[in-house]
N, C-alpha and C positions, 0 to 999 in steps of 0.2 A: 437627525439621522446622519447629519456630515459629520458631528461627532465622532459615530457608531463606525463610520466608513473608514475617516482616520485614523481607530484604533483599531480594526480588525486590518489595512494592511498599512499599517503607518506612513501613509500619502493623504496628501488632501482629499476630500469629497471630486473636485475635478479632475483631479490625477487618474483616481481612480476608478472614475463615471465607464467602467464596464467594459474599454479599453486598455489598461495599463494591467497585462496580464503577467506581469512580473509579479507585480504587487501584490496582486491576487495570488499566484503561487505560493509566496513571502509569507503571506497571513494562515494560507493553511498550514507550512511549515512550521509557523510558531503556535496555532492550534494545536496541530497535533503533538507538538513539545511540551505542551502543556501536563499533560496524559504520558508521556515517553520523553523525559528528561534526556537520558540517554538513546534517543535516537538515531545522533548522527552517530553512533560508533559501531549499532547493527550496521549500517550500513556498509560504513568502513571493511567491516568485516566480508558481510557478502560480498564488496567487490574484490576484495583481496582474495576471496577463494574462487573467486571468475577468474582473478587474472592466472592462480596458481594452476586450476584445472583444464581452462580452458584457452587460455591467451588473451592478448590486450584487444584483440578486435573482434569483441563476439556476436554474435546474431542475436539479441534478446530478445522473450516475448515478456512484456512488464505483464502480469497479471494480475487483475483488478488494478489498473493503473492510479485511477483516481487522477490528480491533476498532473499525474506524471512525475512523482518525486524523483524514484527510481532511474527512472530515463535520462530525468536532470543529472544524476549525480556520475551516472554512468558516461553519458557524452563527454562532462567536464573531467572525469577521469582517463577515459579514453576515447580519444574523437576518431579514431575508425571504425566504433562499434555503431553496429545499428539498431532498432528498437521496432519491437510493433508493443506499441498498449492495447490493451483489451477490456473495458470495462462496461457495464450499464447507465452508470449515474450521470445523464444528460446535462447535472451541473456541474461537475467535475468535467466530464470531456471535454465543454466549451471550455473552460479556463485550460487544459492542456493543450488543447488545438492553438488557442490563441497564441500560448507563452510559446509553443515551439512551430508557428506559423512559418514556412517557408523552409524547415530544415528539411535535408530530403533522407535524413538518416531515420526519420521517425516517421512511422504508420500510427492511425487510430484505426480501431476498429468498436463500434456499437455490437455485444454481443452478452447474454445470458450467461454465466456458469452453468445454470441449473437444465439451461434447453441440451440435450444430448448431441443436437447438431451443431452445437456454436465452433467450432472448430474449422467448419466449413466458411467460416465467415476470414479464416487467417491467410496472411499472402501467401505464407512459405508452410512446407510441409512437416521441417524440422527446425530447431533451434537449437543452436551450442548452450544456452542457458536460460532456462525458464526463473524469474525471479516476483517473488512477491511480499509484502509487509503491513500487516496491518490492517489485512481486508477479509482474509477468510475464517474469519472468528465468527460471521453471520452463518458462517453453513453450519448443521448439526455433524457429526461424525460421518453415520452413514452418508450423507450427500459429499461430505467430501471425500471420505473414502473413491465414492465413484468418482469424483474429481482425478483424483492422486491416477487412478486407473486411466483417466484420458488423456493425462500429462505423459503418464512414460513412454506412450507411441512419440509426441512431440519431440523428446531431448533425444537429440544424437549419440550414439555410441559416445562414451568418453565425455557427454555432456553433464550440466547441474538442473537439479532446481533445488532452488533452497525457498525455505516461505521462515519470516520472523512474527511470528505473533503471541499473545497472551498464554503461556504455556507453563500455568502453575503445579507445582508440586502436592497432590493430593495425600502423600504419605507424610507431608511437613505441614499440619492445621494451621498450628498454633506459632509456625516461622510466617506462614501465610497470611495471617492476620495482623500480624506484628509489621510486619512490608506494609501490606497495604495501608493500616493504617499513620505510618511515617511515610508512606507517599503522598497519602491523600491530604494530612498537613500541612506539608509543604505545597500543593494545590492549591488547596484554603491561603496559603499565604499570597499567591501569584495570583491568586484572584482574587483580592482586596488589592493587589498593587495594577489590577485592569484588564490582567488576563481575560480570555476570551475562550467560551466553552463552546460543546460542538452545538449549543440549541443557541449560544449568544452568536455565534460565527454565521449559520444558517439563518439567522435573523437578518445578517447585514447583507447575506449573499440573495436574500427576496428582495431585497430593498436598489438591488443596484439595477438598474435599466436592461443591460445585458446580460444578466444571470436570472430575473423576476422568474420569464414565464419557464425555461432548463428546472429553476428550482422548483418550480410549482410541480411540472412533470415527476422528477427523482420522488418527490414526497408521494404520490401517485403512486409510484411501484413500490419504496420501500417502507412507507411511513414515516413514524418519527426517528427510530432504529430498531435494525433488526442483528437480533443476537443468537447466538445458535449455542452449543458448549464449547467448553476448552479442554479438550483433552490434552496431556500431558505430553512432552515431548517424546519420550520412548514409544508413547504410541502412535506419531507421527513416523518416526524413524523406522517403527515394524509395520506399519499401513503402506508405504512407500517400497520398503523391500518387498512385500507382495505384490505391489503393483508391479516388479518388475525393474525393480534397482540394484545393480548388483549391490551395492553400499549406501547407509544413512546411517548418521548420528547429529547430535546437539553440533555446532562448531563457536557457538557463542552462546551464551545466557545471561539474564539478570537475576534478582529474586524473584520476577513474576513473569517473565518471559525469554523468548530461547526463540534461536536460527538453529531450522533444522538443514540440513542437505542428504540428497539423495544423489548420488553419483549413481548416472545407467553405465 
């Protein structure tokens, strides 16, 4: 298992004994790269449209933070902004608590998407920017639809939220299938060379001291994963103007997914 350990966050078994919550960040960063090659560049982009719409010091709420990519990237881009994450997954939050331990720019909060009242759980009432990636692929339409509807009270007049997730084109099959599978080879390739999947990642994260019994819980509430549909980006961009945006469109895409934004 110290094998396992130093290849999910390339540190020793000791380095990483459930304290060295960099490393643990690191490892899910290149998990989840594994799946989103081009990762860092949604990113890029979302913040680039924070800074154009909103300015270099904004109010975030990460949603569905996970271990806090978002937050990461955001502070190191702009360190007068401040962050609340929001998520459920008890093994994810302790590795984001941990990595961003002592900053005072960042809030955690323990809350549902799906409880109608989770909102009551946030410090501040509004946000200059709601941002999220790669998390709300688990809701069905309908649930997030009602989502998209609890967001637009959140964002301040002149505020964003943008969400970047799986957002295939269902009028292109046969482009669809062709992506996926010249993505998925190149996978197959990265994992023969050690890559780490999300069931091999989750293996390493029960196995460590500090994360065992957080993981044992997350598996509790979600299983092994849970998936909802992907509707397409236009239907994000028109679900979002009925919540109450004056503007949404695509601001970035791949062949299999797309950052939508919704300007209130």
């Amino acid at each position: 298992m110290a094998d396992a350990v130093t290849a999910a966050t390339g540190r020793s078994a000791e380095a990483a004994g459930g304290h060295d919550w960099q490393a643990w960040q690191d490892s899910w960063d290149r998990q989840q790269e594994w799946y989103m090659p081009d990762r860092e560049e949604r990113f890029r982009v979302m913040l680039d449209m924070v800074e154009a719409l909103v300015g270099p010091a904004p109010r975030v709420l990460d949603l569905a933070c996970g271990t806090g990519s978002i937050t990461d990237r955001l502070l190191r881009r702009f360190p007068d902004s401040t962050s609340t994450g929001v998520d459920l997954d008890p093994a994810l939050l302790t590795i984001a608590r941990g990595h961003f331990a002592g900053d005072s720019r960042v809030t955690f909060v323990t809350a549902d998407l799906k409880d109608p009242h989770w909102r009551a759980a946030l410090p501040y009432d509004t946000y200059d920017a709601v941002l999220t990636a790669t998390a709300l692929h688990w809701l069905h339409s309908e649930d997030l639809a009602v989502l998209y509807g609890q967001l637009a009270p959140l964002v301040r007049p002149g505020g964003v939220f943008m969400n970047a997730d799986h957002m295939p084109d269902p009028a292109t099959p046969r482009i669809n299938a062709a992506e996926r599978a010249h993505r998925h080879a190149g996978m197959d390739r990265a994992r023969e060379a050690g890559a780490l999947d999300w069931a091999d990642w989750w293996a390493v994260a029960a196995a460590d001291p500090a994360l065992a019994e957080p993981t044992k819980r997350r598996y509790e509430i979600y299983g092994e994963h849970a998936d909802g549909d992907t509707p397409p980006a236009d239907w994000h961009a028109a679900t979002l103007r009925g919540a109450g945006f004056a503007e949404a469109r695509t601001v970035w895409r791949s062949p299999s997914d797309a950052l939508v934004l919704g300007l209130k």
